[in-house]
N, CA, C and O of each residue as an XYZ file, in Angstrom:
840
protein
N      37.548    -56.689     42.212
C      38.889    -56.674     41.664
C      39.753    -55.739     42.507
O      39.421    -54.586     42.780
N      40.652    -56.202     42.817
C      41.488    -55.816     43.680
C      42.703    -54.500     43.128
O      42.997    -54.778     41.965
N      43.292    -53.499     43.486
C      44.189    -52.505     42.686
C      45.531    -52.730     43.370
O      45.764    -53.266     42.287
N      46.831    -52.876     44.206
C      47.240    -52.257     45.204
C      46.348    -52.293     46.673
O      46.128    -51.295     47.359
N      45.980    -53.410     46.924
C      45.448    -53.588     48.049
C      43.980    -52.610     48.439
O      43.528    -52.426     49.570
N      43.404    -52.049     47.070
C      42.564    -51.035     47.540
C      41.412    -51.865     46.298
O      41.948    -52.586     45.456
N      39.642    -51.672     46.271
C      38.674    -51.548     45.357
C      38.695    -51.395     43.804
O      37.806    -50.706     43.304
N      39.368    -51.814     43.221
C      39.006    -51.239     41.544
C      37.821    -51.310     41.228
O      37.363    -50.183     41.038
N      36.964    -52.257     41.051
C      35.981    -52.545     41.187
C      35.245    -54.009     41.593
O      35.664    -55.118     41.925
N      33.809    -53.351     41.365
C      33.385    -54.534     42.337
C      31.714    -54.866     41.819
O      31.077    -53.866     41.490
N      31.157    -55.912     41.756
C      29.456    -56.439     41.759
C      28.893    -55.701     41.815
O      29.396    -54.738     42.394
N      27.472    -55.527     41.304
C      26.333    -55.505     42.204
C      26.084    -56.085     43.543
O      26.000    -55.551     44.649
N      25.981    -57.373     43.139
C      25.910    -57.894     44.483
C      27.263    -57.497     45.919
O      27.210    -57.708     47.131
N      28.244    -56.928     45.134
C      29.191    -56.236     46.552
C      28.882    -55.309     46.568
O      29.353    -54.722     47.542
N      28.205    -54.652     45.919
C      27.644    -52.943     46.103
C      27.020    -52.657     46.931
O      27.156    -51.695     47.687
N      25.658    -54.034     46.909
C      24.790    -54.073     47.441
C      24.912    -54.296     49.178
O      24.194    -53.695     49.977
N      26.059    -55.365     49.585
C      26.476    -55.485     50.667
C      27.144    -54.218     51.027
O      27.290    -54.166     52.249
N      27.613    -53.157     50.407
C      28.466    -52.016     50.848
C      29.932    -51.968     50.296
O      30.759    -51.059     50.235
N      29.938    -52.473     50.150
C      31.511    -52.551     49.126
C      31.358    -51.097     48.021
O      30.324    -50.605     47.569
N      32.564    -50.737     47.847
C      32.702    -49.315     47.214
C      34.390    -49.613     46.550
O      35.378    -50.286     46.843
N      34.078    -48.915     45.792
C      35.670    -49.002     44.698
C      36.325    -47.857     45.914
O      35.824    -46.835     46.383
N      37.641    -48.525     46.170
C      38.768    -47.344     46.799
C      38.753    -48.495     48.244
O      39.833    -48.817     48.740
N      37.835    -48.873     48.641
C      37.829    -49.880     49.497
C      39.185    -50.615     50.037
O      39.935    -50.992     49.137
N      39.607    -50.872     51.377
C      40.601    -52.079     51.853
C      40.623    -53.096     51.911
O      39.751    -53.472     52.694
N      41.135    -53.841     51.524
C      41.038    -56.086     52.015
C      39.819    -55.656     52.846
O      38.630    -55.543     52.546
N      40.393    -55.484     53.816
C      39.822    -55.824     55.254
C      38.350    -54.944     55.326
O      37.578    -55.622     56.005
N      37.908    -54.110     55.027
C      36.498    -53.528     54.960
C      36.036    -54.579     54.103
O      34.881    -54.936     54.333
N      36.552    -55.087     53.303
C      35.382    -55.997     51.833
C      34.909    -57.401     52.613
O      33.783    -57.856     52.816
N      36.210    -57.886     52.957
C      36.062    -59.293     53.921
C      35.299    -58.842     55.522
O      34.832    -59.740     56.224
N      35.262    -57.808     55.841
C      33.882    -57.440     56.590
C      32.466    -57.807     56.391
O      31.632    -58.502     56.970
N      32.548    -56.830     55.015
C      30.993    -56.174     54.764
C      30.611    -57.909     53.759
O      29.504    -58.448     53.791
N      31.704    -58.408     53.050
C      31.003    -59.257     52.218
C      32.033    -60.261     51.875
O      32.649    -60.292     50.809
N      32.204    -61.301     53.134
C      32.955    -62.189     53.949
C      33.369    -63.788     52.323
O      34.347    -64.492     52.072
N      32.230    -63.654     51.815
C      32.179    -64.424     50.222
C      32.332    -64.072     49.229
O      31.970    -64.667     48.214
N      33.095    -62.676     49.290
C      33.072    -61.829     47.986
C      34.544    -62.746     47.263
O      35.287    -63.224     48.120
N      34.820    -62.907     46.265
C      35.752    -63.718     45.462
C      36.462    -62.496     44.793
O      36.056    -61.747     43.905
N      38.170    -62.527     45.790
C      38.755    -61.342     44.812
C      39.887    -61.834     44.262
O      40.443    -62.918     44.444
N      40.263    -60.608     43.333
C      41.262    -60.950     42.348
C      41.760    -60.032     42.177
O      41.150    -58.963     42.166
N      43.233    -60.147     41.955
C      44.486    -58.512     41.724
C      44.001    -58.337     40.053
O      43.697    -59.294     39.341
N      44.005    -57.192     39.703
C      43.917    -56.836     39.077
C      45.052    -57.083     38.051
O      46.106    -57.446     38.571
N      45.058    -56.950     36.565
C      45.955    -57.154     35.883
C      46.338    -56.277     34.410
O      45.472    -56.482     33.560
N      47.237    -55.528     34.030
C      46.598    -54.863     33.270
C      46.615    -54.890     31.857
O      46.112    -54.172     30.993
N      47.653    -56.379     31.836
C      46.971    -56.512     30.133
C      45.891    -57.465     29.859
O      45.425    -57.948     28.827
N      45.601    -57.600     31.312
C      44.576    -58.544     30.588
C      43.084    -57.744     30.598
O      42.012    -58.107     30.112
N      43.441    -56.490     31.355
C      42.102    -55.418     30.892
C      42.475    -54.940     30.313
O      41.489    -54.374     29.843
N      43.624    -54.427     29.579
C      43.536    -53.917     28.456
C      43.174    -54.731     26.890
O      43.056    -54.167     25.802
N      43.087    -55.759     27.092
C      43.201    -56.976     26.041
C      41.124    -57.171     26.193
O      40.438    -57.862     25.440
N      40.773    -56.596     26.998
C      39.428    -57.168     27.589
C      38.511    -56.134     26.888
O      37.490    -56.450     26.277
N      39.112    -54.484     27.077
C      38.406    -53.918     26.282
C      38.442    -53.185     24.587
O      37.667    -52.540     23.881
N      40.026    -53.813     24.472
C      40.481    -54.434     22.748
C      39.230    -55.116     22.497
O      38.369    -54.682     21.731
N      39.148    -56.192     23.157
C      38.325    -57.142     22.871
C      36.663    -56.844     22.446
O      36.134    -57.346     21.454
N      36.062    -56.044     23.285
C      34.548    -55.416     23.766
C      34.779    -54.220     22.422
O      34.253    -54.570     21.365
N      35.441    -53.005     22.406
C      35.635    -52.437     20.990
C      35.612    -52.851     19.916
O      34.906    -52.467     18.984
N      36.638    -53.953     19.938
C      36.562    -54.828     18.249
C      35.192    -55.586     17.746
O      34.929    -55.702     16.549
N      34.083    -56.248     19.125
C      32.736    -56.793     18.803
C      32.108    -55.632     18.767
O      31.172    -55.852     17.998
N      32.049    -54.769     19.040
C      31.146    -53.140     19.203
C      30.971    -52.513     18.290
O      30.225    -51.549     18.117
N      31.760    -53.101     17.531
C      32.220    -51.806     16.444
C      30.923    -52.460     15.314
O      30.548    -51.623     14.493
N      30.347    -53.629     15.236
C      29.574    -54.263     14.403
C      28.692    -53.672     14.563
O      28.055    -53.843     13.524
N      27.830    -52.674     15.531
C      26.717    -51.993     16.112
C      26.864    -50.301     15.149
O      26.123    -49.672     14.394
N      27.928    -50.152     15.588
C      28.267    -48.794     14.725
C      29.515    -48.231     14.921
O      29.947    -48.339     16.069
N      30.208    -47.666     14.121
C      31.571    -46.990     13.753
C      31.798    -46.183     15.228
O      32.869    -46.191     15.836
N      30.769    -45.598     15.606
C      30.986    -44.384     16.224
C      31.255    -44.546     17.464
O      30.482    -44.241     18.372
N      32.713    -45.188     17.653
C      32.595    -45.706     18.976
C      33.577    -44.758     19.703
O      34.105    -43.919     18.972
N      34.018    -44.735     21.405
C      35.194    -43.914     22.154
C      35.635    -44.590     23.040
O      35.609    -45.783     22.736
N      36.042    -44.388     24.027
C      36.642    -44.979     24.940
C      36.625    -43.388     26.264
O      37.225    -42.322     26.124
N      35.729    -43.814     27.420
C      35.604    -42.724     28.190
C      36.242    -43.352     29.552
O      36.681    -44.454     29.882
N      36.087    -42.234     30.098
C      36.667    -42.432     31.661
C      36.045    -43.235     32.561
O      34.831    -43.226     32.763
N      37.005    -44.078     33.226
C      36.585    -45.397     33.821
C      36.198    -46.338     33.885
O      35.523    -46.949     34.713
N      36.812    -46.636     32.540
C      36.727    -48.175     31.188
C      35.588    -48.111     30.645
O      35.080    -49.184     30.321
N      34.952    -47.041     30.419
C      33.859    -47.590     29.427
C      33.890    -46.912     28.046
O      34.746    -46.064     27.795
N      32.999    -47.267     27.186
C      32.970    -47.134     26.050
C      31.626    -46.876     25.624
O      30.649    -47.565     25.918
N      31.634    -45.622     24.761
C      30.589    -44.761     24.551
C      30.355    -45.167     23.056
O      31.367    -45.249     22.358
N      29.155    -45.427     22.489
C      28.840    -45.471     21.291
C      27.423    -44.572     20.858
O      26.378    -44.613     21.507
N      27.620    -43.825     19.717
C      26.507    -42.726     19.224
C      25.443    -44.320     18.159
O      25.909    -44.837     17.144
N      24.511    -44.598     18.588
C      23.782    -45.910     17.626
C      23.025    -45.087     16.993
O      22.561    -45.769     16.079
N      22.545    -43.884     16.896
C      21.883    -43.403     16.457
C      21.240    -43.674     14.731
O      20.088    -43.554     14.314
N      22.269    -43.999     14.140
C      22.070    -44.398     12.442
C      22.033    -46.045     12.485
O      21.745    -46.754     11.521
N      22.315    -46.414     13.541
C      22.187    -48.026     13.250
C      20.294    -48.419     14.430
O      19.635    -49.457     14.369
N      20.053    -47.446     15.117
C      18.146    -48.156     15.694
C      17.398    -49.141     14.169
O      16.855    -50.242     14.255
N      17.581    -48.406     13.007
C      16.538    -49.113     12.190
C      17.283    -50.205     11.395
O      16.572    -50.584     10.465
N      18.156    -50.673     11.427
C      18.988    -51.768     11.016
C      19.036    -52.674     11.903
O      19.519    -53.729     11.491
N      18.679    -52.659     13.095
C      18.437    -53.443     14.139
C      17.266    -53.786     14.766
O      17.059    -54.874     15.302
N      16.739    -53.157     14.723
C      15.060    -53.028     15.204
C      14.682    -52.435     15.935
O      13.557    -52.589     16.411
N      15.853    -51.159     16.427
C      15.199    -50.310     17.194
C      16.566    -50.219     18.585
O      17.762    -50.499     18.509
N      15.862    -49.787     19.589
C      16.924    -49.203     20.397
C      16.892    -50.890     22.035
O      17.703    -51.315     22.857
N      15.738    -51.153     21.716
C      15.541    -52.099     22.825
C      16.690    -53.660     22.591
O      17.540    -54.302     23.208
N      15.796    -53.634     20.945
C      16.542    -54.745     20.577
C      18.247    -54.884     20.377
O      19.104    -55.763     20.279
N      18.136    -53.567     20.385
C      20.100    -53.372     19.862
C      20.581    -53.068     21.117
O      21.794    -52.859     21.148
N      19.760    -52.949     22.557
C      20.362    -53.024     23.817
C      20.825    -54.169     23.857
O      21.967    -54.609     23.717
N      19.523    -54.786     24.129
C      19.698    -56.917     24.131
C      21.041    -57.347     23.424
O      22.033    -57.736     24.040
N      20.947    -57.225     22.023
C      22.029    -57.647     21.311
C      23.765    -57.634     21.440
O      24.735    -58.303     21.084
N      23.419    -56.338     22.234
C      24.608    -55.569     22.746
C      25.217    -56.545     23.721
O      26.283    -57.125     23.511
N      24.334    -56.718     25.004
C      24.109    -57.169     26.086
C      24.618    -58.469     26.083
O      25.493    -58.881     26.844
N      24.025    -59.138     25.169
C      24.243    -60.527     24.625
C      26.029    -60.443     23.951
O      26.799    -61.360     24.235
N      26.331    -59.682     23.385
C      27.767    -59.615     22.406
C      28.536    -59.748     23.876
O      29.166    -60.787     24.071
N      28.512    -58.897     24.747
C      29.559    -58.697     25.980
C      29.402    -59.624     27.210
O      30.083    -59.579     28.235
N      28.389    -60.470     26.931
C      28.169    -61.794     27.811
C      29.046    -62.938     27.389
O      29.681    -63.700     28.118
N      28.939    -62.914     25.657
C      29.640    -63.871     25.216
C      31.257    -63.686     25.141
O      31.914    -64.510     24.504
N      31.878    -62.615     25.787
C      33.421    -62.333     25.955
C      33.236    -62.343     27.252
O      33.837    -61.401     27.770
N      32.617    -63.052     28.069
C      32.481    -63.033     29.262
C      32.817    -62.293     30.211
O      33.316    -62.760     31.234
N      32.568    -60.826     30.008
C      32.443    -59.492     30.621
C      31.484    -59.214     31.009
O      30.428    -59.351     30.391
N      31.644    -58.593     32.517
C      30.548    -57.717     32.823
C      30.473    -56.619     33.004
O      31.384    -56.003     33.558
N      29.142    -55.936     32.506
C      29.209    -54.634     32.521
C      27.839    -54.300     32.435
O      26.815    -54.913     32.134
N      28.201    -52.801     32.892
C      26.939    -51.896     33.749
C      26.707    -51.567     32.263
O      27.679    -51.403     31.526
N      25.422    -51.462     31.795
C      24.885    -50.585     30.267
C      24.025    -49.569     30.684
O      23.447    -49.505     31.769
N      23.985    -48.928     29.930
C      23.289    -47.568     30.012
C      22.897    -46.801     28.701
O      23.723    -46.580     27.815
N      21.464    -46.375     28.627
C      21.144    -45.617     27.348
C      20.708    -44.271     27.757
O      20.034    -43.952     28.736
N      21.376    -43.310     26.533
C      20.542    -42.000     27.313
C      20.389    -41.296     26.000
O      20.720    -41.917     24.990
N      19.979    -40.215     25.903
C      19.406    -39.613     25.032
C      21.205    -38.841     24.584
O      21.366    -38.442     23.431
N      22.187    -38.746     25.440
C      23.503    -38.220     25.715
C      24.067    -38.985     26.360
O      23.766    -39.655     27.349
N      25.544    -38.796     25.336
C      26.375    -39.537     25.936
C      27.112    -39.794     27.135
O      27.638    -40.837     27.524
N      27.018    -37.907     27.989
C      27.411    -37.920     29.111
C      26.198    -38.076     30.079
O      26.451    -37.949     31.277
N      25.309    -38.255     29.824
C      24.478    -39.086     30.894
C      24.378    -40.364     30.730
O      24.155    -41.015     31.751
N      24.486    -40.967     29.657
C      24.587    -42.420     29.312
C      26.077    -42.767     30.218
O      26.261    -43.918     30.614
N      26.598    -42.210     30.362
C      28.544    -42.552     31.083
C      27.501    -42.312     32.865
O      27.531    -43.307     33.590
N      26.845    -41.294     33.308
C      27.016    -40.969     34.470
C      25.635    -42.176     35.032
O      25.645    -42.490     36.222
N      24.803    -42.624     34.337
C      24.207    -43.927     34.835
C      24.769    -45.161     34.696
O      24.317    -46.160     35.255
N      26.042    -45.154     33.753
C      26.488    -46.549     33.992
C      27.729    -46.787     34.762
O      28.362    -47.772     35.141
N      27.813    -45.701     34.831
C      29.292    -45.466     36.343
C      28.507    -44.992     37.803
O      29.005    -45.371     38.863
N      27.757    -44.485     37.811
C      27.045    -44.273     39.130
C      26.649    -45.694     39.885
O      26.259    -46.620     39.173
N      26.746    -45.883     41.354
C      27.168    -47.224     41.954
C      25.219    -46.866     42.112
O      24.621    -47.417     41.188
N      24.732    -46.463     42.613
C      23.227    -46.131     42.672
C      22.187    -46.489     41.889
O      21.178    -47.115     42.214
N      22.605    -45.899     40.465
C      21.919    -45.704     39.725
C      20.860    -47.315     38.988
O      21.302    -47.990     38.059
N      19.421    -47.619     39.717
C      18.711    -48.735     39.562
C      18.304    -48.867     37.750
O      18.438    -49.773     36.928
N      17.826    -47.634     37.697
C      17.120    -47.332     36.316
C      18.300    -46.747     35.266
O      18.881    -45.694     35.527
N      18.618    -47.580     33.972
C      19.513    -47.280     33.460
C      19.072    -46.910     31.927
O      19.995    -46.516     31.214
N      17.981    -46.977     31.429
C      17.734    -46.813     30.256
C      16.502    -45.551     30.522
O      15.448    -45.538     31.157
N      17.238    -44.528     29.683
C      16.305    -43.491     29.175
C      16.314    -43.158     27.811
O      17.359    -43.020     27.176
N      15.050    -43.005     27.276
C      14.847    -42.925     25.958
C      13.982    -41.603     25.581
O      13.680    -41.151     24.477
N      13.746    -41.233     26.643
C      13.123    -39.407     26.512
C      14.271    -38.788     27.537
O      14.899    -39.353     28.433
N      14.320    -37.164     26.986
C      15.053    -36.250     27.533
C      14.456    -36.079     28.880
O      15.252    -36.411     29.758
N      13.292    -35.662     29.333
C      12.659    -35.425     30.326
C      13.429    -36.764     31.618
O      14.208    -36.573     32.552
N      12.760    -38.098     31.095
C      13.494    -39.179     31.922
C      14.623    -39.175     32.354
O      14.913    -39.480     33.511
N      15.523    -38.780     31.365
C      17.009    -38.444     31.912
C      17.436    -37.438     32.837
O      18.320    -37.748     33.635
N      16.989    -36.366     32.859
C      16.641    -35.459     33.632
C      16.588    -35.459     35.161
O      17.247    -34.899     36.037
N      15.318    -36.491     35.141
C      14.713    -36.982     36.184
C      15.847    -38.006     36.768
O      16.051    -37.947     37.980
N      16.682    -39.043     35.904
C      17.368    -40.106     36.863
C      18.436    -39.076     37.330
O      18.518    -38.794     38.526
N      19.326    -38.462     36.325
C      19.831    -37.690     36.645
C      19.905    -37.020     37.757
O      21.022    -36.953     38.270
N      18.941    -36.448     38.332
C      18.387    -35.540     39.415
C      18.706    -36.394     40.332
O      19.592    -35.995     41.088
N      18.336    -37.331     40.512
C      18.295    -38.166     41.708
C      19.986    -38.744     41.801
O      20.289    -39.203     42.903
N      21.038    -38.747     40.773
C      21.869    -39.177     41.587
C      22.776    -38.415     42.339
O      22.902    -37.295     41.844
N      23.573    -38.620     43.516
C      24.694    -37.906     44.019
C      25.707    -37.225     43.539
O      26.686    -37.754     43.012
N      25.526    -35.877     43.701
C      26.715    -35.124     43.479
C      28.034    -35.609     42.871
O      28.643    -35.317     41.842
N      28.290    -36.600     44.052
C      29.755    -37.613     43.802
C      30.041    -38.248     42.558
O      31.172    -38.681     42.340
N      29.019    -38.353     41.629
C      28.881    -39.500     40.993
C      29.569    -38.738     39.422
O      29.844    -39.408     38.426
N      29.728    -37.337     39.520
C      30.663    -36.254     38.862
C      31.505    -36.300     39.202
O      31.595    -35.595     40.207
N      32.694    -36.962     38.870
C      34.079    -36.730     39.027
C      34.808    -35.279     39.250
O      35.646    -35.133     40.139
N      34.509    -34.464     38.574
C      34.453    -33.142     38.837
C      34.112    -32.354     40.147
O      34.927    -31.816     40.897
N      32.401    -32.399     40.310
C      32.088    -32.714     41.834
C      33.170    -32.791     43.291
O      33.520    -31.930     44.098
N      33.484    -34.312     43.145
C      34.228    -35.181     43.775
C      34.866    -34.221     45.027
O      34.567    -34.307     46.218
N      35.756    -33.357     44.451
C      36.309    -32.281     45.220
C      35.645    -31.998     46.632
O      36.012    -32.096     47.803
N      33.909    -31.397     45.633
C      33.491    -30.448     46.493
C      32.433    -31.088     47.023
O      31.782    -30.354     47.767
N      32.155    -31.824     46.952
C      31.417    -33.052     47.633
C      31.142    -32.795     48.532
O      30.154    -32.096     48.305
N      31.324    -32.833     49.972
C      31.063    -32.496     51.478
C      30.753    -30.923     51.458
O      29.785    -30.518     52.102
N      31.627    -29.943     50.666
C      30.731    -28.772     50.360
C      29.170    -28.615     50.000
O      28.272    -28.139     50.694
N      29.129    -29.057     48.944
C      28.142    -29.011     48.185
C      27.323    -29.819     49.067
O      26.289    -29.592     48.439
N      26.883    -30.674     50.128
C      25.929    -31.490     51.412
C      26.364    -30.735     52.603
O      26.067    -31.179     53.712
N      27.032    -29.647     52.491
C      26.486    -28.913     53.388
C      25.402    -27.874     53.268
O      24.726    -27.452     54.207
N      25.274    -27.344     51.428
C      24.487    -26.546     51.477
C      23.286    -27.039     51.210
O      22.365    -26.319     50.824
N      23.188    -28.171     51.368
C      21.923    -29.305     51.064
C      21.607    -29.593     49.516
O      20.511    -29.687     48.963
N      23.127    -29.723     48.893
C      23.182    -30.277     47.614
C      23.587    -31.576     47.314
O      24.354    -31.816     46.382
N      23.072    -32.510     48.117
C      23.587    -34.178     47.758
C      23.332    -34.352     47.011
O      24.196    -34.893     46.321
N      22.004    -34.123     46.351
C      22.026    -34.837     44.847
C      21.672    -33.844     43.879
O      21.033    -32.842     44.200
N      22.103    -34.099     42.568
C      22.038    -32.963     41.828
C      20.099    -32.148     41.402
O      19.693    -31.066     40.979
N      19.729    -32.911     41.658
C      18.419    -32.490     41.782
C      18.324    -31.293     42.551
O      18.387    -30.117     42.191
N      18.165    -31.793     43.651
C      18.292    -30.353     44.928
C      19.373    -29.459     44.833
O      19.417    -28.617     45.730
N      20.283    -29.420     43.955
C      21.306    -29.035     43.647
C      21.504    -27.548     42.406
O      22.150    -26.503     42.334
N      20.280    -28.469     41.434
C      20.200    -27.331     40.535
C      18.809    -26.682     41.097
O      18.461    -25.867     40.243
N      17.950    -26.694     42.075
C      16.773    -26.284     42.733
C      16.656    -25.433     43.868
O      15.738    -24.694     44.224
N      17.822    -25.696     44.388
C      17.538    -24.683     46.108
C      18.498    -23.597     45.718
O      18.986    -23.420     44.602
N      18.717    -22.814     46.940
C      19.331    -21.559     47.468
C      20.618    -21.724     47.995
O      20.652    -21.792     49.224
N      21.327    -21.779     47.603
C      22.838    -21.476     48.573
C      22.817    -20.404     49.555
O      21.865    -19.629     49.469
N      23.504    -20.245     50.287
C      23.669    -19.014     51.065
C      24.382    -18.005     50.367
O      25.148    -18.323     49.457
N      24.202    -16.766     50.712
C      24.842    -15.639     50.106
C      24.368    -15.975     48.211
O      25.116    -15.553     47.328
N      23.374    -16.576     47.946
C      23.311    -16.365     46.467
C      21.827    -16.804     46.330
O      21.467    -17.965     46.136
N      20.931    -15.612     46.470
C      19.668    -15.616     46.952
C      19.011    -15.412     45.677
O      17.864    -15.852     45.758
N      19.279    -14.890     44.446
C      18.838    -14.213     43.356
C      19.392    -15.782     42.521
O      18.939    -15.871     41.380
N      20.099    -16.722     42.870
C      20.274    -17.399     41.383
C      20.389    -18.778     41.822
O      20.724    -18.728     43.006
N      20.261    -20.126     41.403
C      19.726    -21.470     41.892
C      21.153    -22.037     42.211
O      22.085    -21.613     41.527
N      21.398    -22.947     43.178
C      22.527    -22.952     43.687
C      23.325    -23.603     42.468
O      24.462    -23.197     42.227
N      22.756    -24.588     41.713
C      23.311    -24.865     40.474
C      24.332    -24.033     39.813
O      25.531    -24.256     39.640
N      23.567    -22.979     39.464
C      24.525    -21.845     38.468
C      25.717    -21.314     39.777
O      26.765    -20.797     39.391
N      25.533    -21.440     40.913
C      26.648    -20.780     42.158
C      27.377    -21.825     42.202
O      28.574    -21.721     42.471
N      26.818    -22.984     41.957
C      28.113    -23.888     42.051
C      28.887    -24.074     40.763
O      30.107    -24.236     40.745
N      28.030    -24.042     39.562
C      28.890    -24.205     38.003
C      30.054    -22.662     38.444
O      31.233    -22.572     38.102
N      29.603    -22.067     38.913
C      30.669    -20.447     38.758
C      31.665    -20.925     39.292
O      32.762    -20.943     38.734
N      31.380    -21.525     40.800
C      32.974    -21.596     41.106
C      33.638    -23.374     40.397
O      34.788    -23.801     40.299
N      32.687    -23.818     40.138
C      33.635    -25.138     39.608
C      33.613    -25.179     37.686
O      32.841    -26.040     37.264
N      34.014    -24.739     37.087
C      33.774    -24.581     35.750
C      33.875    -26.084     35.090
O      33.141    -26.234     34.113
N      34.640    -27.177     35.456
C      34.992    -28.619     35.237
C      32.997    -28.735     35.092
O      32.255    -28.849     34.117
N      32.688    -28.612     36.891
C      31.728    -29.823     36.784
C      30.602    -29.016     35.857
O      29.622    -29.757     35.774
N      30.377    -27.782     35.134
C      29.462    -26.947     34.438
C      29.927    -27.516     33.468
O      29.062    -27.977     32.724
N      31.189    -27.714     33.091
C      31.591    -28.253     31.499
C      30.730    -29.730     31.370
O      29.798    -29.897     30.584
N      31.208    -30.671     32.237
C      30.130    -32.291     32.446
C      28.836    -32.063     32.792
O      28.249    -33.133     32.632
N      28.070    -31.220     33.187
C      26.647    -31.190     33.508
C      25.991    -30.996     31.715
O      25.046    -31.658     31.284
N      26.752    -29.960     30.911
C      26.090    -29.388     29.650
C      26.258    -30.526     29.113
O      25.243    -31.149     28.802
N      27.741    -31.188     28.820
C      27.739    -32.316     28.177
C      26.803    -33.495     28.244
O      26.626    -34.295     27.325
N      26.111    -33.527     29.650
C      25.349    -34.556     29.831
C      24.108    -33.847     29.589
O      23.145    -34.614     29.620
N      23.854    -32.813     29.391
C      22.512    -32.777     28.701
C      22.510    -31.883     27.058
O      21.812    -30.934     26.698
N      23.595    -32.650     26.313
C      23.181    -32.173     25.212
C      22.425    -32.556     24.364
O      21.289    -32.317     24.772
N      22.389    -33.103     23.228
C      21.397    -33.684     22.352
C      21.681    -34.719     21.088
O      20.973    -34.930     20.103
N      23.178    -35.389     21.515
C      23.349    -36.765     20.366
C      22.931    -37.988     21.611
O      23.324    -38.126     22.769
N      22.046    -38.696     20.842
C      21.812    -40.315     22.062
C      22.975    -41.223     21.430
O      23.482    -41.629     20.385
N      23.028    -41.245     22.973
C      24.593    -42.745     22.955
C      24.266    -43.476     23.755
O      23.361    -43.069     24.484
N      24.657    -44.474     23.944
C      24.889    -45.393     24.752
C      26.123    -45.724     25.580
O      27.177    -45.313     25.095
N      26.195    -46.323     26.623
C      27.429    -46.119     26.989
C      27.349    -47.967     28.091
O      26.492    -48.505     28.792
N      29.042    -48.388     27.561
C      29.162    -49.487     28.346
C      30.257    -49.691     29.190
O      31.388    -49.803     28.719
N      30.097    -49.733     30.063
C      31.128    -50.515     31.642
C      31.700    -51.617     31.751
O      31.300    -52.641     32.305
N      32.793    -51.382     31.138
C      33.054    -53.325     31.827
C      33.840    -53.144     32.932
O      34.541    -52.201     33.296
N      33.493    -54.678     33.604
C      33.938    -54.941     35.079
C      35.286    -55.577     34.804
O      35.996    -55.948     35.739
């Protein structure tokens, strides 16, 4: 989907060829010469995720609306009215197929990690159902993938913090006594505010539409 001549978004399958949101015409018709685009429009995404809220809401009350069209829901009181967390993925899955949307899903034990696997362009493994697991995908994705971050991005891969894993684990320079993690939450207080959030302790789910 096209913004102003730049990426709004884009496939898997254009991901996969290299395509990236922020992208030009001319890099996409490079990297992925069959990609099928379209200008973007904005009532008809706004009408799209009217739409995805108003079927959502049948899953549970507890729904939001987060940054970068998706929509966060706490299912927590609705797993045993459904059959559990697998089946009320599916179901889910199935509701936003039939408004013929697509979108990235994601389960996490938290809602802000449930948002940062289904907005992360990387991220293969999207369902975690233990804290530990989340942790772990977590770890592995890129710095970047924190909006917050974003900034300091090329900072933070110079001190050999690309991904947040190695990130909350190694040494910065000049901060030998404390994990570069806590040296980087000091000077960026944003991305310390989104790291806690993503590991607190209500499970949500969180959905992307394209």
């Amino acid at each position: 989907m096209i913004d102003h001549g730049l990426v709004r978004v884009c496939s898997p399958a254009a991901r996969a060829a290299g395509v990236q949101p922020g992208m030009r015409i001319s890099g996409v018709n490079t990297l992925c010469p069959q990609a099928v685009l379209t200008e973007y429009d904005e009532h008809i995404h706004h009408s799209a995720i009217q739409a995805a809220s108003l079927a959502l809401l049948q899953y549970t009350p507890e729904l939001a609306l987060g940054e970068r069209d998706t929509l966060l829901l706490d299912v927590t009181a609705s797993l045993s009215l459904f059959g559990g967390i697998r089946r009320l993925y599916r179901r889910i899955q199935g509701t936003l197929h039939g408004l013929c949307l697509s979108a990235g899903c994601a389960i996490a034990t938290t809602a802000g990690g449930a948002w940062l696997l289904a907005t992360a362009a990387c991220a293969n493994l999207r369902r975690c159902l233990k804290p530990g697991t989340q942790v772990r995908r977590l770890d592995a994705l890129p710095v970047g993938s924190l909006p917050a971050a974003q900034p300091y991005e090329a900072w933070l891969s110079s001190i050999g913090c690309a991904l947040w894993g190695p990130c909350g684990n190694c040494h910065a320079p000049g901060c030998s006594d404390a994990p570069a993690g806590r040296f980087c939450r000091r000077l960026m207080p944003p991305t310390g505010t989104h790291l806690k959030y993503s590991n607190g302790l209500s499970r949500r789910c969180s959905f992307r539409g394209g």
